[in-house]
Kinemage of the C-alpha trace (Angstrom):
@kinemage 1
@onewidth
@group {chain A} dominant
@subgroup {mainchain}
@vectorlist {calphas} color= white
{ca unk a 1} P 66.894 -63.427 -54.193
{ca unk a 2} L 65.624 -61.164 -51.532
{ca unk a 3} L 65.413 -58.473 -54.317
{ca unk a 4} L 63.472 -59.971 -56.442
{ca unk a 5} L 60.962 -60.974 -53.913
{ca unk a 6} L 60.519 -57.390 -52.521
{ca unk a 7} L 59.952 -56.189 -56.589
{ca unk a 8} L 57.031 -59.222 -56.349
{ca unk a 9} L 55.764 -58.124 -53.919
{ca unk a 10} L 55.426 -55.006 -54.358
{ca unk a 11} L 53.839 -55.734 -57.946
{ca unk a 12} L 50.798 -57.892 -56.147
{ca unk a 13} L 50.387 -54.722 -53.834
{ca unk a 14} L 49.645 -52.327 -56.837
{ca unk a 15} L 47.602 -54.387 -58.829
{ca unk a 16} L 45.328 -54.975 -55.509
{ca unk a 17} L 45.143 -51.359 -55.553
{ca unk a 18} L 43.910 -50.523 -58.887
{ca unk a 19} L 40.920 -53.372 -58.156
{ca unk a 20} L 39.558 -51.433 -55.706
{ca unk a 21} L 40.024 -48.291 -57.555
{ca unk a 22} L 38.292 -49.613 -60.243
{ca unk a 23} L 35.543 -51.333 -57.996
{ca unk a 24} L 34.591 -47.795 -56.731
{ca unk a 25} L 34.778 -46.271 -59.828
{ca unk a 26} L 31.823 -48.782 -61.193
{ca unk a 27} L 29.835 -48.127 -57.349
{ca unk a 28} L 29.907 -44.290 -57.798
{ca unk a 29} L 28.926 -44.539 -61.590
{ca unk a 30} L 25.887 -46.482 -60.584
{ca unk a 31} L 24.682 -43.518 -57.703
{ca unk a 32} L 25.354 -41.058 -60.340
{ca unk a 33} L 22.937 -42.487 -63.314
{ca unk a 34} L 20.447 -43.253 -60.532
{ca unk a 35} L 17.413 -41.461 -61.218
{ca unk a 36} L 16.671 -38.602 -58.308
{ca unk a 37} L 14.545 -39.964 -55.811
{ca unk a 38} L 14.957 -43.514 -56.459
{ca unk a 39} L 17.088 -46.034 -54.986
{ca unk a 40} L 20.458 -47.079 -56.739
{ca unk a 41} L 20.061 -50.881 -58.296
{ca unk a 42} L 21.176 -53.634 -56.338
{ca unk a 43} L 20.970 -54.063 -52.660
{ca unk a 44} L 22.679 -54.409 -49.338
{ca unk a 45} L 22.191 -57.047 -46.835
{ca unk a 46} L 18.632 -57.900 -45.911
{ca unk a 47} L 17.135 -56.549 -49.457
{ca unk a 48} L 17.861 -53.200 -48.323
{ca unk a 49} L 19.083 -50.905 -51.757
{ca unk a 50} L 23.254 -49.837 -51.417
{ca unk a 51} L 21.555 -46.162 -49.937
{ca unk a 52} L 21.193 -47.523 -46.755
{ca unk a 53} L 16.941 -46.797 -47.062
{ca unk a 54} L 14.545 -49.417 -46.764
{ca unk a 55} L 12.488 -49.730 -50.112
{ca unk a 56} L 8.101 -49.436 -49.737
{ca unk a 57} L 7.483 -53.440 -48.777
{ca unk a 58} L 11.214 -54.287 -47.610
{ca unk a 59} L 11.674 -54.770 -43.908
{ca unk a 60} L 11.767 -51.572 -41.895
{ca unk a 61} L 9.669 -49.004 -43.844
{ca unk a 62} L 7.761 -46.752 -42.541
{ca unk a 63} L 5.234 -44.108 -44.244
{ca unk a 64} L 5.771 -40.370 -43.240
{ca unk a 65} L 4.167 -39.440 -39.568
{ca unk a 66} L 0.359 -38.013 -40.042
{ca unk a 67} L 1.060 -34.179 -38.995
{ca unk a 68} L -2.613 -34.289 -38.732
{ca unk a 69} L -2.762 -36.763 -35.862
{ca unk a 70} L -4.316 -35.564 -31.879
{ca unk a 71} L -1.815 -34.522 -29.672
{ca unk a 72} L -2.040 -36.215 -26.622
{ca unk a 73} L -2.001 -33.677 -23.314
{ca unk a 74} L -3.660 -33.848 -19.674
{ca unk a 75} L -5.909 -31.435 -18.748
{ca unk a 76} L -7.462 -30.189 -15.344
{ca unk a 77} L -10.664 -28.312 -14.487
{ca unk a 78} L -11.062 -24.597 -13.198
{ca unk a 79} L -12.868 -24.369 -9.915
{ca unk a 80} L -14.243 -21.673 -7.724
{ca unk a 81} L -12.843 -21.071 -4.303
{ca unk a 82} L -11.792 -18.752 -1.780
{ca unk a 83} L -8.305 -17.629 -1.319
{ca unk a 84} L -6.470 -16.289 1.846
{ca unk a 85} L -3.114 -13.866 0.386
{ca unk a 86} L -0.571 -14.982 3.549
{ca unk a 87} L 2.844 -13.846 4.662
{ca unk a 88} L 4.401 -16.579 6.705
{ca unk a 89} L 7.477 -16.431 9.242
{ca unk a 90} L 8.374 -18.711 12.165
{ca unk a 91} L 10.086 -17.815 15.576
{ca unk a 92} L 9.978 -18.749 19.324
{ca unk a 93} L 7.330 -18.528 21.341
{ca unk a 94} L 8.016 -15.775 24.145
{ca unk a 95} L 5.685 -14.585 27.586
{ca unk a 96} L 4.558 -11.084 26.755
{ca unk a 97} L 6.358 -10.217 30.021
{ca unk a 98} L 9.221 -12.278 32.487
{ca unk a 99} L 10.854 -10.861 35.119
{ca unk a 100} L 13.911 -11.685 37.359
{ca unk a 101} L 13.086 -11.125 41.172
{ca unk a 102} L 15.944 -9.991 43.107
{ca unk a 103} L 16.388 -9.329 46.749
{ca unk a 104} L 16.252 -6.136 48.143
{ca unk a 105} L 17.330 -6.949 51.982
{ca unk a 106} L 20.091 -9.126 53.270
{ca unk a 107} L 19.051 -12.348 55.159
{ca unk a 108} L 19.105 -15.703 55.511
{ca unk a 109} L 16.060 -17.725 53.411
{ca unk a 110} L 14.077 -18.547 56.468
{ca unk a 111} L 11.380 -20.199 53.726
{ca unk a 112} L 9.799 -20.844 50.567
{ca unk a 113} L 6.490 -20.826 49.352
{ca unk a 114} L 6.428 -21.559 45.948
{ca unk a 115} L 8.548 -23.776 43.606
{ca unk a 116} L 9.026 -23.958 39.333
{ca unk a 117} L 6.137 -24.410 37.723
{ca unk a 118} L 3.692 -23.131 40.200
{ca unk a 119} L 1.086 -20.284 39.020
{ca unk a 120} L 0.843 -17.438 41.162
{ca unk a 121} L -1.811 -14.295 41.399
{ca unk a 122} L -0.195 -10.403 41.710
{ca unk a 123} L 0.970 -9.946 45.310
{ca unk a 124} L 1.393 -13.714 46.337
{ca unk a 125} L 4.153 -13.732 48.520
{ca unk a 126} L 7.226 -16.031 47.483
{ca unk a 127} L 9.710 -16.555 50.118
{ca unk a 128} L 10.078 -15.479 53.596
{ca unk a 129} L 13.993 -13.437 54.161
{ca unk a 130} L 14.941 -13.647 57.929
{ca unk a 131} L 12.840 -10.819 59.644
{ca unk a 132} L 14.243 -10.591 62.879
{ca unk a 133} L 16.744 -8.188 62.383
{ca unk a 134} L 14.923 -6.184 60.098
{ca unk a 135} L 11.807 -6.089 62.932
{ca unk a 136} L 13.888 -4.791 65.873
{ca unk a 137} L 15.322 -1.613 62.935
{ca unk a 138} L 11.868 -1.121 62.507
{ca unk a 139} L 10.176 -1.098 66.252
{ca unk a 140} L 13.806 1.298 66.874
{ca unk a 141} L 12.945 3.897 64.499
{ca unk a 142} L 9.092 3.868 65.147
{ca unk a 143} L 10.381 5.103 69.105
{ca unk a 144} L 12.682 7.267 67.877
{ca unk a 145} L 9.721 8.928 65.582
{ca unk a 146} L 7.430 8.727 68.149
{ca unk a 147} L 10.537 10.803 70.427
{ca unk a 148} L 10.850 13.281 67.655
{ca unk a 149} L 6.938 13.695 67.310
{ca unk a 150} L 6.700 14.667 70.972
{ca unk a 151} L 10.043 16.559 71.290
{ca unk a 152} L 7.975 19.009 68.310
{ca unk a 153} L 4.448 18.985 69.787
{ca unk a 154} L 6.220 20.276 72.817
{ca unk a 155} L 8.158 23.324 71.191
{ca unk a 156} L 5.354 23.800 69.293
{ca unk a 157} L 3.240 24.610 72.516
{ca unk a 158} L 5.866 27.032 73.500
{ca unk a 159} L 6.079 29.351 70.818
{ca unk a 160} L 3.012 30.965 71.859
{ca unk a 161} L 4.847 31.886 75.012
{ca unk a 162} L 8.184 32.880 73.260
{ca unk a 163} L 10.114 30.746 75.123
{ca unk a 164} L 11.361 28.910 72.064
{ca unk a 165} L 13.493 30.187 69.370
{ca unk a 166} L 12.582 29.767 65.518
{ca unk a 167} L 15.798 28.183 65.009
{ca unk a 168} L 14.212 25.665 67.964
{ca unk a 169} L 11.800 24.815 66.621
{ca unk a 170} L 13.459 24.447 63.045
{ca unk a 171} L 15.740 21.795 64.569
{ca unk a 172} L 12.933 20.161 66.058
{ca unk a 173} L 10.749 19.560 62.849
{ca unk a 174} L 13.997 18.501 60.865
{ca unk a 175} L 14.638 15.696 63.522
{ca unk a 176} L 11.177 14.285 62.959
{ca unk a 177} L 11.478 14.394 59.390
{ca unk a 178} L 14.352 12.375 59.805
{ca unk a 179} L 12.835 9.899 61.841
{ca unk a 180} L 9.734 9.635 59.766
{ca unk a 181} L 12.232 9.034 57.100
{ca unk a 182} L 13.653 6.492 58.875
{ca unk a 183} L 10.657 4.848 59.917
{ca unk a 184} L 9.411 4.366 56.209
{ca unk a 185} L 12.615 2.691 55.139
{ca unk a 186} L 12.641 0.520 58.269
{ca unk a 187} L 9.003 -0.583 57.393
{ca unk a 188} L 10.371 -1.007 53.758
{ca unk a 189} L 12.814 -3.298 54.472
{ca unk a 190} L 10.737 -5.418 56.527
{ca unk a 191} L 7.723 -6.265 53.916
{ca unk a 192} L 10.587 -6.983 51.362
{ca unk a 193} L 12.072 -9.446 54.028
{ca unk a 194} L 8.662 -11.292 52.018
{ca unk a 195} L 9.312 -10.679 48.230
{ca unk a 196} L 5.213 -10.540 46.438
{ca unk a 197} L 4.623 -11.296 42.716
{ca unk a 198} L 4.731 -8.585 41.266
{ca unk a 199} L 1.808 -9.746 38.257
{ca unk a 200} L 0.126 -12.642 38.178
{ca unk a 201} L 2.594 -15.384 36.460
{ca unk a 202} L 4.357 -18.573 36.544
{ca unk a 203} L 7.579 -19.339 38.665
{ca unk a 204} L 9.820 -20.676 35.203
{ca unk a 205} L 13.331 -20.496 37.524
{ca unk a 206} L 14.061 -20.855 41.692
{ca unk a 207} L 17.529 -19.375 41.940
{ca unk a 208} L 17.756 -19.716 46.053
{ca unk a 209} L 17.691 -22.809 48.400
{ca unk a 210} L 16.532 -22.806 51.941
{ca unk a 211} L 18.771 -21.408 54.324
{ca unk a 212} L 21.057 -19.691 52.039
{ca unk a 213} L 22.091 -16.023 52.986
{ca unk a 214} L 20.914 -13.429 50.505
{ca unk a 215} L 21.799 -9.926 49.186
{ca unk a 216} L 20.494 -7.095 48.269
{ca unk a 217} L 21.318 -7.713 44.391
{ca unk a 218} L 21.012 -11.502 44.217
{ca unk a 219} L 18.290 -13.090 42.188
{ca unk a 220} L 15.496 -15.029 44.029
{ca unk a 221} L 12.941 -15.697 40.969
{ca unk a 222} L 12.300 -15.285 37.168
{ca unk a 223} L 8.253 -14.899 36.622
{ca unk a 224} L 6.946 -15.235 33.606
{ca unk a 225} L 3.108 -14.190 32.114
{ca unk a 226} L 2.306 -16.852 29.711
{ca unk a 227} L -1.070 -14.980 28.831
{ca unk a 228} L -0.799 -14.366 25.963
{ca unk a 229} L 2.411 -15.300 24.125
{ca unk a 230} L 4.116 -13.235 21.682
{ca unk a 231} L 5.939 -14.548 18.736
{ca unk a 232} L 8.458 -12.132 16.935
{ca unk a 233} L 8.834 -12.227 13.152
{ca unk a 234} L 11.385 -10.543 11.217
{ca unk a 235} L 10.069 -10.649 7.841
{ca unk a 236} L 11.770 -8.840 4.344
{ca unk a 237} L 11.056 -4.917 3.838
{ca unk a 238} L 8.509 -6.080 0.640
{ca unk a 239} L 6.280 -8.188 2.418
{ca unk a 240} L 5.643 -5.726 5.464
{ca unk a 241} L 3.893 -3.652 3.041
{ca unk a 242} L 0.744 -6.036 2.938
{ca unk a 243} L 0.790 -6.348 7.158
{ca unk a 244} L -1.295 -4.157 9.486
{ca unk a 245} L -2.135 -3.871 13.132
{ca unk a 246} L -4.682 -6.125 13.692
{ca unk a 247} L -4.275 -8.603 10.611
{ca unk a 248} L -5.213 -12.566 12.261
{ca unk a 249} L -2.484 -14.363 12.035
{ca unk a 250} L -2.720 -18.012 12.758
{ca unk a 251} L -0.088 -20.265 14.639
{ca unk a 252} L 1.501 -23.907 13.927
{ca unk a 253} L 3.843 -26.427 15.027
{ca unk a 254} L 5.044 -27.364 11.726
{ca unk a 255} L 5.069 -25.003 8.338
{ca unk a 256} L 2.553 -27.089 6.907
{ca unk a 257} L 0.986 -28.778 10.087
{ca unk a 258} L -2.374 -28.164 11.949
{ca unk a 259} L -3.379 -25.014 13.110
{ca unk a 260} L -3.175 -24.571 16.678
{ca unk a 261} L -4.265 -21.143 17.397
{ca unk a 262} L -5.313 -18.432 16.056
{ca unk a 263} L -3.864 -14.050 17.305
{ca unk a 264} L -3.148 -11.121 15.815
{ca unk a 265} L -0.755 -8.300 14.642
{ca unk a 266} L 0.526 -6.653 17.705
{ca unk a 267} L 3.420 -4.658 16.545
{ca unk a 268} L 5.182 -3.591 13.585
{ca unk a 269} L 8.587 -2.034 13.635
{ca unk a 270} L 8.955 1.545 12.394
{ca unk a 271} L 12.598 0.449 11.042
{ca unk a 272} L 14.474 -1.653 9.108
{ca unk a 273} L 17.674 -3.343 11.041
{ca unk a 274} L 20.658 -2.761 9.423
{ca unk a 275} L 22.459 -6.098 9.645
{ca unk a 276} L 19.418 -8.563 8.714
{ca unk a 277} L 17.335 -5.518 6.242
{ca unk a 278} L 14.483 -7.306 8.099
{ca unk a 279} L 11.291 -5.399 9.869
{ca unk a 280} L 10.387 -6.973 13.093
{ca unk a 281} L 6.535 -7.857 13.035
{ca unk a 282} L 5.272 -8.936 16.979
{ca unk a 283} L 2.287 -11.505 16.625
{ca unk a 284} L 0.107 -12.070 20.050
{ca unk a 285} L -1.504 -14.863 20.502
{ca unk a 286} L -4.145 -15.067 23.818
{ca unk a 287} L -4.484 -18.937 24.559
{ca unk a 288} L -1.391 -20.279 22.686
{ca unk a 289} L 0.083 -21.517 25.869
{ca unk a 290} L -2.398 -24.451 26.496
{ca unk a 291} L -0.958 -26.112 23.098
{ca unk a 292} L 2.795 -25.246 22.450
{ca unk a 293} L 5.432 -24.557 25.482
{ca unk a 294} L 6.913 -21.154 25.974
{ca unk a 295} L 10.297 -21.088 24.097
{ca unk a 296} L 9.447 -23.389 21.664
{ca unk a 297} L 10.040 -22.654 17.696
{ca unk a 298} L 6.388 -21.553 16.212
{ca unk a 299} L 5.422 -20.933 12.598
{ca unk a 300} L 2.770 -18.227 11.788
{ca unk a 301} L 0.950 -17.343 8.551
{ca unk a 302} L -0.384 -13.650 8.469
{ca unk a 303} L -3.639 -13.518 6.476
{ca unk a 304} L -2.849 -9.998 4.506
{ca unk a 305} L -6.138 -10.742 2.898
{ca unk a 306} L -9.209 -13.054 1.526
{ca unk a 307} L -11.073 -13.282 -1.403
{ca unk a 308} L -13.992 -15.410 -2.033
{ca unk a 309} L -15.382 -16.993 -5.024
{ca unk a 310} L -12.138 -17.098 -7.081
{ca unk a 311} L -11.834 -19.300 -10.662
{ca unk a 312} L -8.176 -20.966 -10.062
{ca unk a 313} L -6.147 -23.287 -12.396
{ca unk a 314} L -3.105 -25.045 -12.261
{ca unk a 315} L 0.130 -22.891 -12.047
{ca unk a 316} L 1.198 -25.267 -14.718
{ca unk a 317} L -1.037 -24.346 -16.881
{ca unk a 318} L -0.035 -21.262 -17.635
{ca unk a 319} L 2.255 -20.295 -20.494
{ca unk a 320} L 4.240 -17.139 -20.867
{ca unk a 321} L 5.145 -16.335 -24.393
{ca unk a 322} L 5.993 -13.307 -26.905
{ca unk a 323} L 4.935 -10.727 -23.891
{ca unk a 324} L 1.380 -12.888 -23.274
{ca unk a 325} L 0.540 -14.777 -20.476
{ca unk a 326} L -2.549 -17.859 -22.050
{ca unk a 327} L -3.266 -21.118 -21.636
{ca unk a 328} L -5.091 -23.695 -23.719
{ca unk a 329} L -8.299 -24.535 -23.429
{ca unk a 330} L -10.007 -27.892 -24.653
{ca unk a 331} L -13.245 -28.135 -26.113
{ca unk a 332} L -14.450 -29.933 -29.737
{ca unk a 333} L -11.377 -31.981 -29.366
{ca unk a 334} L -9.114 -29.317 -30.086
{ca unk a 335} L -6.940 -26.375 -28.582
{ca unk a 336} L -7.619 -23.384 -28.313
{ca unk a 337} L -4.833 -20.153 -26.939
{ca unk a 338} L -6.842 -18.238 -24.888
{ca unk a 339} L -5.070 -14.975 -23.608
{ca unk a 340} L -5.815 -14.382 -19.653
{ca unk a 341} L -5.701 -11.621 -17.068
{ca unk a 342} L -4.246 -13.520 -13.363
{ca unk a 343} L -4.263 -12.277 -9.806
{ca unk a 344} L -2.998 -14.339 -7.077
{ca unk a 345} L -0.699 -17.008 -7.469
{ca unk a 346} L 0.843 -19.628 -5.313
{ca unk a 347} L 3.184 -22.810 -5.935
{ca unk a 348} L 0.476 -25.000 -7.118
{ca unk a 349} L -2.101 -22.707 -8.552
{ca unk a 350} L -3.459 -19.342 -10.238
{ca unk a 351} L -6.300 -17.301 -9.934
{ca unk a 352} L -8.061 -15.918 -13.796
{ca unk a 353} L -9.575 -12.467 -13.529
{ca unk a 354} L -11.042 -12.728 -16.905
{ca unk a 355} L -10.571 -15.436 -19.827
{ca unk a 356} L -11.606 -18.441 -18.210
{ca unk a 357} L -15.271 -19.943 -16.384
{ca unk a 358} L -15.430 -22.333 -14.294
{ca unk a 359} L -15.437 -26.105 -15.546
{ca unk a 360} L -13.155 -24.708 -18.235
{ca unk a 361} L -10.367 -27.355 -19.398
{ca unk a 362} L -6.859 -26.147 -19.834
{ca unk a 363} L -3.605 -28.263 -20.812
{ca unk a 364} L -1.338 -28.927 -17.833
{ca unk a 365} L 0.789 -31.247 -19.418
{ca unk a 366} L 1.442 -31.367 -23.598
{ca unk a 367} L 1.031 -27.116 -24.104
{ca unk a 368} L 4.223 -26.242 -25.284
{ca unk a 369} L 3.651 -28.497 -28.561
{ca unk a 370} L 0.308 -27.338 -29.218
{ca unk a 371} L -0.575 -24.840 -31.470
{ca unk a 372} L -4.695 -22.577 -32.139
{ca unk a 373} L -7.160 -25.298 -33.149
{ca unk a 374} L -4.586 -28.153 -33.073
{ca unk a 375} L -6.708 -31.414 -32.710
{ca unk a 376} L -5.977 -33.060 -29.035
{ca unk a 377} L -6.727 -36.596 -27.121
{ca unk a 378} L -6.920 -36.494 -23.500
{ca unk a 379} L -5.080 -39.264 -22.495
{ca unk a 380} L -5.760 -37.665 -18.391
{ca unk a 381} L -7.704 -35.207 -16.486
{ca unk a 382} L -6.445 -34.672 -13.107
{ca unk a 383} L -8.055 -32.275 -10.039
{ca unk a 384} L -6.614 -28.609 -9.688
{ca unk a 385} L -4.135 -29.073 -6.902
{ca unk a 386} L -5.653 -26.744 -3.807
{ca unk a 387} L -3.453 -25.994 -0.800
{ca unk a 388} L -6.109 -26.070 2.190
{ca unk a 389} L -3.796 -23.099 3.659
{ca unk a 390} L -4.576 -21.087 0.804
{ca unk a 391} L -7.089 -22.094 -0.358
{ca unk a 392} L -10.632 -22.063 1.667
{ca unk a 393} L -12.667 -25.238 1.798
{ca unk a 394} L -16.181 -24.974 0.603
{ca unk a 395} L -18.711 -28.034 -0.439
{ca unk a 396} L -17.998 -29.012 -3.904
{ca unk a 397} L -20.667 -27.757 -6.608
{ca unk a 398} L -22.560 -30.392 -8.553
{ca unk a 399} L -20.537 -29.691 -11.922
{ca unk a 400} L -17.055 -30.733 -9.635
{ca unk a 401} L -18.499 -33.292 -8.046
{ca unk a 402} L -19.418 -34.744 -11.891
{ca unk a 403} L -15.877 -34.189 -12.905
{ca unk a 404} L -14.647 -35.947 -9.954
{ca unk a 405} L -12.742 -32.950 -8.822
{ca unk a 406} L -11.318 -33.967 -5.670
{ca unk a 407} L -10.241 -30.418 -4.204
């Protein structure tokens, strides 16, 4: 019994097959005889022909895209303006000179005269050392020079009666060298017992308190002259070759902030360091210290140099292709390459030395689709993006003002 059901089954299984077979045979008959470029008879779901295409009419079709048709793109105008070239580099803020006082006498602080903070003029005395000590050494060796100069005069007078040997009155000119030696160190001593300023400055550090014992050695005061500042740059080996002496260089808080001040090129290293393969570039700036605090970070932009009266464009703009550098113009609603020759360029835009005039038009946005004399639709025109560090404000001509250029 279970025999003869396996043989049924397996019976119903190969006539199922050979429907198919022969359904498929019939399908791929009728794509055959079909006609070439036609659709096969009959239809899918929806109308739609056994190819899969949609039939002219049917649901779904679609004619063949117009290769004729404007290309949309954006466009922005050229304008004329002056550029300032820059090399920029950031640092701290430094006095061109600070000094650390230290005492040259040993004493007790008896006072002080000045505290941190306070501005002082060359020679202003800062602290009084105790001078007591240091006046008695000095009143000693003036009596003992005044001894010596007497003890010489005397011999002196003598020699005309040769009563005094040479080697007398050797002995008595070395012992009032000796004393006038001392004398001069006693007296040196004493006006240190009241360190001065030695430049006019500001007291940034006290490093003594009243009454404490000082010295020779010890540090009293650090003066600084804020007037002017120096900020050192250490900038890369290829863009020292556009800085010279003397090049303004203009301070800021921020990289991109307000200007605060404007210096100059002080310095410029002779080397490169070996560690960093940096030149150090010193920038001075005269009246910096009135906006920003000594020590604090600074960012400066060296103007290498200016040109005025510059056509610019969009850096985006620009297309670099098969060895050519060109950009698109737009005028009679169509494209046109136009080879250029640039100059400076910057993030945002480029100046044209020949190939373009001001009020030009030139794709920014839809050039690498376009092909010569391909008919466009400006779908936007946008201003030419101008960075006020680079670029130098000027009033807007009448032709930007029509275009609404808002650089």
């Amino acid at each position: 019994m279970t025999r003869a059901l396996g043989v049924a089954l397996g019976a119903i299984a190969l006539i199922a097959i050979g429907f198919f077979i022969q359904e498929a045979s019939q399908i791929l008959g009728i794509i055959e005889r079909a006609p070439a470029g036609t659709a096969p008879a009959g239809g899918g779901p929806g109308g739609m022909p056994h190819g899969g295409m949609p039939s002219p009419g049917s649901p779904g079709y679609s004619a063949a895209p117009d290769m004729n048709a404007p290309i949309p793109v954006e466009v922005a105008p050229a304008v004329v303006r002056g550029i300032r070239e820059r090399v920029r580099g950031s640092g701290l803020l430094e006095p061109i000179r600070q000094v650390m006082l230290v005492a040259r006498v040993e004493g007790e602080v008896q006072e002080l005269l000045v505290e941190e903070g306070t501005r002082v003029e060359s020679g202003a005395e800062l602290c009084v050392i105790d001078e007591e000590l240091l006046r008695i050494a000095a009143e000693i060796a003036r009596i003992e020079q005044d001894k010596a100069k007497r003890s010489h005069q005397r011999l002196v007078e003598l020699v005309a009666s040769r009563s005094v040997s040479p080697q007398e009155l050797e002995d008595a000119s070395s012992a009032l060298d000796r004393a006038t030696a001392q004398r001069e160190k006693t007296d040196f001593d004493l006006a240190h017992a009241r360190p001065k300023a030695p430049f006019a400055g500001v007291i940034v550090d006290r490093a003594i308190e009243l009454g404490q014992t000082v010295r020779p050695g010890d540090v009293l005061f650090t003066i600084a002259d804020f007037e002017p500042l120096w900020l050192r740059l250490h900038l890369p080996e290829s863009e020292v070759a556009a800085v010279v002496v003397g090049q303004v260089a203009e301070l800021r808080a921020d990289r991109d902030g307000p200007m605060l001040t404007r210096g100059s090129v002080e310095r410029i290293s002779p080397v490169v360091d070996r560690e960093s393969l940096t030149v150090e570039v010193i920038t001075r700036f005269e009246f910096a210290a009135g906006q920003v605090r000594p020590g604090s970070f600074g960012h400066v932009d060296i103007i290498t140099r200016t040109e005025a009266d510059v056509v610019l464009i969009p850096r985006r703009a620009l297309i670099r292709a098969e060895g050519e550098v060109f950009v698109y113009r737009v005028f009679d609603e169509r494209a046109h390459r136009t080879p250029i020759l640039i100059g400076y360029e910057d993030d945002a835009v480029i100046q044209v030395r020949e190939g373009i005039a001001p009020g030009d038009r030139v794709v920014t946005e839809g050039g690498r689709e376009l092909r010569d004399g391909a008919r466009v639709e400006i779908y936007r025109e946008t201003p030419t993006p101008l960075d006020p560090l680079t670029v130098e404000r000027r009033d807007l001509e009448r032709g930007d003002a029509e275009r609404g250029d808002g650089g």
